[in-house]
N, C-alpha and C positions, 0 to 999 in steps of 0.2 A: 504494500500500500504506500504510493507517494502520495504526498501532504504538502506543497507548493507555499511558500510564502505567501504570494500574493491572492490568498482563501482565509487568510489569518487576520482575523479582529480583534487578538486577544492574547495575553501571556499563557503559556503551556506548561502544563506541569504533567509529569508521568514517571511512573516507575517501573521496571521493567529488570528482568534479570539480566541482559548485555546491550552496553550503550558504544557505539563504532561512532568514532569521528573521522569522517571522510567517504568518498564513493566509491574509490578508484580501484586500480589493481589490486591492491590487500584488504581493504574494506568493504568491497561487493562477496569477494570469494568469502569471506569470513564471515559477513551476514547469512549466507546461505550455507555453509556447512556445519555454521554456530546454530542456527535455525534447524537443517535438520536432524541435530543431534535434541532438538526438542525445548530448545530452549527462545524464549521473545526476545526479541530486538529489536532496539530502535536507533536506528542512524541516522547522525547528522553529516548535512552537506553544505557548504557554504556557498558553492555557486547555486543557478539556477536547473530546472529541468526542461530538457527539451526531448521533443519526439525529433526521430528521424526527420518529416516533413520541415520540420523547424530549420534544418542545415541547408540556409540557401547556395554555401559555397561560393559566397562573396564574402572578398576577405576587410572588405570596409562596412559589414553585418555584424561576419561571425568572431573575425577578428575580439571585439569589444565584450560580445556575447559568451565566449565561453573558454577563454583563455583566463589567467590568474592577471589584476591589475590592467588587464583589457590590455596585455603581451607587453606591457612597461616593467618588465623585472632586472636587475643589472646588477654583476658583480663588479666591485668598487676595489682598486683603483682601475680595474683592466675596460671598465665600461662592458663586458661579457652579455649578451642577450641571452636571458633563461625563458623560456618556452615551458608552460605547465597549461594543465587544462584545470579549468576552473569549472566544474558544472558534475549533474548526476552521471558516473560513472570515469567519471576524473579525467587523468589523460590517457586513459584509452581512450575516450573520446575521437581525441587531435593526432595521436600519435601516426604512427605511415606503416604500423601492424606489423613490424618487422618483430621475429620470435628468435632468439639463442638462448639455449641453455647455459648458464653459467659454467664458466669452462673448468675441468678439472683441478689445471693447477691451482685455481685461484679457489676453489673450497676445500681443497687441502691445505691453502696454507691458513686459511678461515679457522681450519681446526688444529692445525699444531702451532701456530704462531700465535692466535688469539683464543685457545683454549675452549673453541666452539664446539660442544658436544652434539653430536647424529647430522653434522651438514657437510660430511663427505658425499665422493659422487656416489657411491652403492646407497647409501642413505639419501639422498633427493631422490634419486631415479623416476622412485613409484611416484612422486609429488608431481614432476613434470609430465610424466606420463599423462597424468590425471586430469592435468590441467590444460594438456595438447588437445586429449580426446574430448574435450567440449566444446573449445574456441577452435575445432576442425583446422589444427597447423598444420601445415602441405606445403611440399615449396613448389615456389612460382615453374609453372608449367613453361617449356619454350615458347610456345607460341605468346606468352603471358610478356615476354621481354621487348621491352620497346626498343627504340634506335638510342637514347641514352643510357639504359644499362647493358645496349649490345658494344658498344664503342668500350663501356669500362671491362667487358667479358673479352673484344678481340683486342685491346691492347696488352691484357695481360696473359693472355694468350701466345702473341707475339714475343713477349719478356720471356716467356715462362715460368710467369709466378701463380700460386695458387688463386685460384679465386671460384668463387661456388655463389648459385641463386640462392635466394634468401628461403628461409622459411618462414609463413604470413599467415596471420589468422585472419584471412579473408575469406571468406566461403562465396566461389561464383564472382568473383571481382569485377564491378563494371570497367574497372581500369580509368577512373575519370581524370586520376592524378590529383584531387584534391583532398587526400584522406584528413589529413593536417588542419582542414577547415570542417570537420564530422562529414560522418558518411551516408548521403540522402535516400541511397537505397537499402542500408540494413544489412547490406552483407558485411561489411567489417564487423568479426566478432569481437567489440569491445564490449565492458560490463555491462554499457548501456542494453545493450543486445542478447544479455547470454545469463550472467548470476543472476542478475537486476529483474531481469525478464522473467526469471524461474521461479523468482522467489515474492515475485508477486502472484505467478501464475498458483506458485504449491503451496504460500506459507499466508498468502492473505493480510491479513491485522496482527499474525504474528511479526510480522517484519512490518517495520513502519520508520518511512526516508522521510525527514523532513530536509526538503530543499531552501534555500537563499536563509541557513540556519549557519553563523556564525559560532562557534566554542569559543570560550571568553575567557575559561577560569575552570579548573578541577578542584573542588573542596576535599580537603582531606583530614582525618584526626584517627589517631592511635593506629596509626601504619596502614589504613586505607584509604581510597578514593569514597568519601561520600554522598557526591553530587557533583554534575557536569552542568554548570551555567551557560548559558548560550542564550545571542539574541535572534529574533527571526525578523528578517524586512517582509512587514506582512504587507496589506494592501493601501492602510495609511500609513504606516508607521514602523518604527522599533519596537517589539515587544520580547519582554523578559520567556527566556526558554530554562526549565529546571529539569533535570534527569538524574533520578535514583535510582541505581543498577548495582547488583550487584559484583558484575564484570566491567570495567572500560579497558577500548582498546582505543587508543590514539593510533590514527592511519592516514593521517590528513599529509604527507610527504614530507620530505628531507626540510622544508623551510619551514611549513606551517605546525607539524608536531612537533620544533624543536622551540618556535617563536609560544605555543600553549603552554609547554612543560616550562617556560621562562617565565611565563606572566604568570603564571602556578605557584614558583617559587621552588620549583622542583628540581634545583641541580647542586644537592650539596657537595658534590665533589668536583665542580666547575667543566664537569666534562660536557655538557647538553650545546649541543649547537658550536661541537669544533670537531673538527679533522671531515669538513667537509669536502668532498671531491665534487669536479662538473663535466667530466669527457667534454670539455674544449671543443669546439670543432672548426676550423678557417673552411672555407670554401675554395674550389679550385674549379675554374671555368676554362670552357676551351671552345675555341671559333671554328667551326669546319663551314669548306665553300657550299654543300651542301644542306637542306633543312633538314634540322633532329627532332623540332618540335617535341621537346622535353617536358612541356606539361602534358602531353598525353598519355595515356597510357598510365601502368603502374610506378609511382617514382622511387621507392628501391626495392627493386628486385635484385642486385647485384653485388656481390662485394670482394674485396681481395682480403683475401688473409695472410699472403706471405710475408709479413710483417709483425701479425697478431700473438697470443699467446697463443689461439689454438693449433698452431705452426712451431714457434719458436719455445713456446714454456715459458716465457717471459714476457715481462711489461713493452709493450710496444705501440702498436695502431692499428687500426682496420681503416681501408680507405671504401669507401661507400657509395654508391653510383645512389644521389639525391635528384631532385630538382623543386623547385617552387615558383608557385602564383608570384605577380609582379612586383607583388609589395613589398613581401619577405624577400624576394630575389635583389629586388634592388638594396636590401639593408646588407649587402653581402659587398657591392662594388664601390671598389674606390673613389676618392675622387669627392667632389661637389657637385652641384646640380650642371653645368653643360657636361662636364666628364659624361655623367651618369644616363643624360640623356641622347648622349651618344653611343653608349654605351648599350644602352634598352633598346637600338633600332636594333642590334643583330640577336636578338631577344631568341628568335626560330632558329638560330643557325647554331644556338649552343649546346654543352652537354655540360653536366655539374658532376663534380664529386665532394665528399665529405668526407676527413679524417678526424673521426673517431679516437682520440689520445686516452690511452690508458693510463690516465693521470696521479700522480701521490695528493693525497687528503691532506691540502693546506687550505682550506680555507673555512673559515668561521661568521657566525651571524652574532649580531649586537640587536636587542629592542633599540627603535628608534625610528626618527626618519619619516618621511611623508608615507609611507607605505608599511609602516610599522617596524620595519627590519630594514640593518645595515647587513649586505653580504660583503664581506671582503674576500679576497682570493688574488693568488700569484701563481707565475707558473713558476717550478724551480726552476733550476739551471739545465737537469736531465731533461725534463720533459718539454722547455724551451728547445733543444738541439732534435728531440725523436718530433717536434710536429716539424720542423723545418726541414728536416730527414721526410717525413710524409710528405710535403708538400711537394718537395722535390721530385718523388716517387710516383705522386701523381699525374703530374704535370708530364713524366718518361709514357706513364702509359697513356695518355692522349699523345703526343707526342709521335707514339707508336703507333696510335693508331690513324692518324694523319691529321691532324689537327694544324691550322695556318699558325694559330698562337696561342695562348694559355694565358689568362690571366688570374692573376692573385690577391684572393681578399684584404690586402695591406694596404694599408692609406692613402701612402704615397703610392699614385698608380705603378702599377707595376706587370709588364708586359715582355712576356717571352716569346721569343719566334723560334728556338729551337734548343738542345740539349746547351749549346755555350753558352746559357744564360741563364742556367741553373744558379747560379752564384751570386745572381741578383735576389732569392728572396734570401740566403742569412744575411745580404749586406742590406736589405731592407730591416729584417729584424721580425720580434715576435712579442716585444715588450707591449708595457701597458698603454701606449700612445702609438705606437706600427699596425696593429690590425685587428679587423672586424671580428671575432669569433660568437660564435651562438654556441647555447648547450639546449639542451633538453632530457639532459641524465642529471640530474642532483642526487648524490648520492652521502649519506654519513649524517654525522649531527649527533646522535643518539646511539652511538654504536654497539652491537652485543661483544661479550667478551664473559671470561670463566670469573671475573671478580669486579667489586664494585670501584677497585681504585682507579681502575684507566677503563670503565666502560659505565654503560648507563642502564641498558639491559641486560639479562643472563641468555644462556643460550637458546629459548627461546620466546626471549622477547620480555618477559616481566620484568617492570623496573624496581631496580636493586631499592630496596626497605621500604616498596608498598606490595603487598600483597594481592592486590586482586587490579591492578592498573599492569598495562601490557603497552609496548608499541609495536604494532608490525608496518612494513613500508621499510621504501631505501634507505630510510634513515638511520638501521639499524644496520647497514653493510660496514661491515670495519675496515676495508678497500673499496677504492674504486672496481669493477669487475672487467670492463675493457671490450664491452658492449653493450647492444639494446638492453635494458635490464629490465622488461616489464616481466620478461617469464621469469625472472627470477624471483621478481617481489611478489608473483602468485603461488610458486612453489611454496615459498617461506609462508603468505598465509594457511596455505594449505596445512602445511607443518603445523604451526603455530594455533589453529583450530582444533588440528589432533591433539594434542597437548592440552587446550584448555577444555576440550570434552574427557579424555583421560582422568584426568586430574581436578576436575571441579568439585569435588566434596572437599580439599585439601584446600581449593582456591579461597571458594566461600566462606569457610569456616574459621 
C-alpha cells in the first residue's frame, strides 16, 4: 500500500513491528522479504511516487522530478556530480540497469581485512542468485548492441583486451537509451517494478510506503531505537510523521543514512559519515566521420575489463561504453558556452565511454550547507595516475577503432587526433580544478567491520550498542567494490533480512 504525500491532511502516527527508511535497492528487497517472513512494515520515502506513465523522458521534467536535490549534488573541493535517484524505488529508478556481482577479491578481502563474517563468494552466491532470478538479469543479446557499444567491443577487440556485454535487469528492452530518466515502458526491473510491485500485490496494509516522507530524527533510550520522526509534504503543508517499531533499518544511501545517524547523535566513535568512496568517472568522447547516434539504443551494454579487478585481482578500472541525453552530455565537455556549442553540433557523430575508478575511501560528509550536507572528497595520488592511465586507454580503443579524434572531459579543452597525444591528458591533469567527473556509486559512510572501534555496523549490518537499529545500503561497504554496485547492495539486503528473520526473538527482546 502506497500512501502519497500529497492525500495527507494530517500528522501520522503508527506502530508497526519494522520501520525501513528508504525505497531503493536494500529497502524494497527488505520490505518484502521482512514482510514475508510475516512481519508489518512500514517504509519511508522521501522522494515522490511515480507510475511508469509519469516518466516523460524529458530531462528538463524528470530531471527535477526524481533525482536527489533535483541532480545538484557535488563533492567539495573536486566540484564531482553525484547522480542519486530520489523517488519510490530509489535509484533503480535512474540507474542504466547494468548488474555485476561483487567481485571475489574484493569480498575476500571484506572478510579477512575487515573481519566480515558469511560475505565471502561461496557465502553470497545463493543471495545473488536470488536476486538475479527476479529482476530476470541476462546479458544484453547481440542484436541488443548498438553502434556505440559496438565501437567500444571492436576497438578492444583490435587491442586484444578483454571486454564482455553487460549483464541488465531489463526484461524485453525497448532500447530507448533513456533508462537514467525512469523507464516508461516497465521493463527495467527496478524496485519500482519488481519488490514494490509484489509487495503491494501479496502483502497489502501489511506493507505501507509512505512517499514525499522525510526521517528527521531516531529517538533512542536504554540501547534502542524508540521512535522514527519524520515529516510528510502532505497536500498543504509539513506534517509531523511518528513510527514505533520495533525493528528500524536505515536504507536511505551512503549520504542520506549517514547525514540521519548524525542528526541522531548516533556516532560515538566519530566513525559515521567517513571513509566514503565515489567510483569517479571522467568521460571520454570520440568523433567518427560517420553517424553513431548514441542515444539510441541501449547505452551500456559494453565494457572492458582488462584493466579491472575481475582480470587483474587488483584495484584498477572498468572503462564502460555510456552515453546520455543532451543535458547531462553537455555537463561532460569542456570548455564555455561557444566551445560547447560547437561542440553539440557533432552530437550524432559521437560515441562515449566511462571509466569507472576503483577508488580508496577518502572522502567524508559534514551537516551543513544549503543542502544539509558538506561532501568532501580527493582523489589520492594512486588513483589520480590509474584514471589518467584509463583515460589514456580509452581514448587507444577509439583510437582503434577509427575515431578522427577523442576528446577529454578536462576543462581546459583538450583534443586528441591520434596515439602522440596521449601525453596531453597527464599534462592536463586530474586535480580538483582540471576536470568534469560524475559519480553515481557513493559508497561507505557507515561501514561494517568485526568491532565497534573502526566500524559502525557489525557484520550484518546492526549498529554497534543499539540493538534493534540496523543499516543496510552502500553505506555499509568498507571499500569501494570497482563496479555497478546495485547487485550488491540487494545481495546484502537479502542477507541482512535473513539475519533479522533468524534472529528476531534475540532482536526484540
Amino acid at each position: 500500500m502506497i500512501v502519497e504525500g500529497k492525500g495527507i491532511m494530517h500528522g501520522v502516527k503508527e506502530t508497526t513491528e519494522v520501520c525501513i527508511i528508504g525505497s531503493g535497492a536494500a529497502g524494497a528487497i527488505l520490505a518484502w522479504e521482512l514482510a514475508e517472513k510475516g512481519h508489518k512494515v512500514v517504509l519511508l520515502e522521501k522522494g515522490g511516487y511515480f507510475q511508469k506513465e509519469a516518466f516523460t523522458q524529458r530531462e528538463d521534467e524528470m530531471i527535477p522530478r526524481i533525482y536527489k536535490n533535483a541532480g545538484f549534488q557535488f563533492a567539495m573541493p573536486s566540484g564531482i556530480i553525484i547522480a542519486q535517484g530520489s523517488c519510490v524505488g530509489g535509484s533503480t529508478v535512474v540507474n542504466d540497469a547494468v548488474c555485476f556481482r561483487t567481485p571475489d577479491p574484493v569480498l575476500e578481502r571484506w572478510e579477512k581485512e575487515f573481519h566480515i563474517a558469511g560475505v565471502g563468494p561461496a557465502d553470497m552466491k545463493g543471495y545473488f542468485e536470488k536476486v538475479e532470478r527476479r529482476l530476470s538479469v541476462a546479458e544484453v543479446r547481440p542484436d541488443e548492441i548498438n553502434e556505440n557499444n559496438s565501437i567500444l567491443k571492436r576497438g578492444c577487440e583490435i587491442l586484444g583486451w578483454s571486454a564482455s556485454p553487460n549483464r541488465r535487469n531489463c526484461k524485453s528492452c525497448r532500447q530507448c537509451g533513456l533508462c537514467h530518466l525512469g523507464c516508461s515502458y516497465g521493463t527495467k526491473q527496478s524496485m519500482l517494478e519488481t519488490y514494490i510491485k509484489d509487495a503491494e500485490a501479496f502483502h497489502g496494509d501489511d506493507v505501507k510506503i509512505y512517499s514525499d516522507c522525510t526521517a528527521e530524527s531516531l529517538i533512542t533510550s536504554s540501547g534502542r531505537v524508540d521512535e522514527v520522526r519524520a515529516v510528510i509534504h502532505g497536500s498543504t503543508s509539513k506534517f509531523p510523521v511518528s513510527i514505533k517499531a520495533r525493528v528500524v533499518i536505515v536504507s536511505a544511501g551512503t549520504f542520506a543514512s549517514s547525514e540521519l545517524l548524525l542528526r541522531s547523535g548516533l556516532n560515538g566513535n566519530g566513525q559515521v559519515g567517513r571513509k566514503i568512496a565515489l567510483h569517479p568517472s571522467p568521460a571520454i568522447i570520440a568523433d567518427f566521420d560517420e553517424e553513431i547516434n548514441g542515444n539510441q539504443g541501449i547505452p551500456m551494454a559494453y565494457h572492458c575489463s582488462e584493466f579491472g579487478m575481475q582480470k587483474t585481482g587488483k584495484k584498477g578500472y572498468v572503462i564502460e561504453s555510456v552515453f546520455l541525453a543532451p543535458y547531462q552530455f553537455l555537463l561532460t565537455l569542456p570548455g564555455y558556452v561557444y566551445e560547447s556549442k560547437e561542440l553539440m553540433r557533432r552530437y550524432n557523430h559521437y560515441a562515449m565511454a566511462g571509466i569507472l575508478l576503483h577508488d580508496e575511501s577518502t572522502g567524508r560528509i559534514s551537516l551543513g550547507g544549503p543542502f544539509g550536507t558538506f561532501i568532501y572528497y580527493r582523489l589520492t595520488a594512486e588513483d589520480s595516475k590509474l584514471m589518467i592511465e584509463g583515460m589514456q586507454n580509452a581514448a587507444r580503443i577509439f583510437f582503434a577503432a577509427g575515431a578522427s579524434r577523442v576528446i577529454t572531459s578536462q576543462r581546459k579543452r583538450t583534443v586528441l587526433y591520434g596515439e602522440d597525444d596521449l601525453a596531453l591528458i597527464e599534462e592536463r591533469g586530474v586535480g580538483p580544478t582540471d576536470i568534469n567527473l560524475g559519480s553515481g556509486h557513493p559508497q561507505g559512510g557507515n561501514r561494517m567491520g568485526g568491532g565497534p572501534r573502526d566500524s559502525v555496523v557489525d557484520s550484518y549490518g546492526r549498529f554497534h550498542g543499539l540493538q534493534n537499529l540496523f543499516v543496510c545500503d552502500a553505506s555499509v561497504f568498507p571499500t569501494s567494490i570497482g563496479v555497478n554496485p546495485q547487485l550488491t547492495v540487494m545481495a546484502l539486503a537479502m542477507r541482512t533480512a535473513q539475519h533479522i528473520g533468524d534472529n528476531w526473538g534475540k532482536i526484540v527482546t
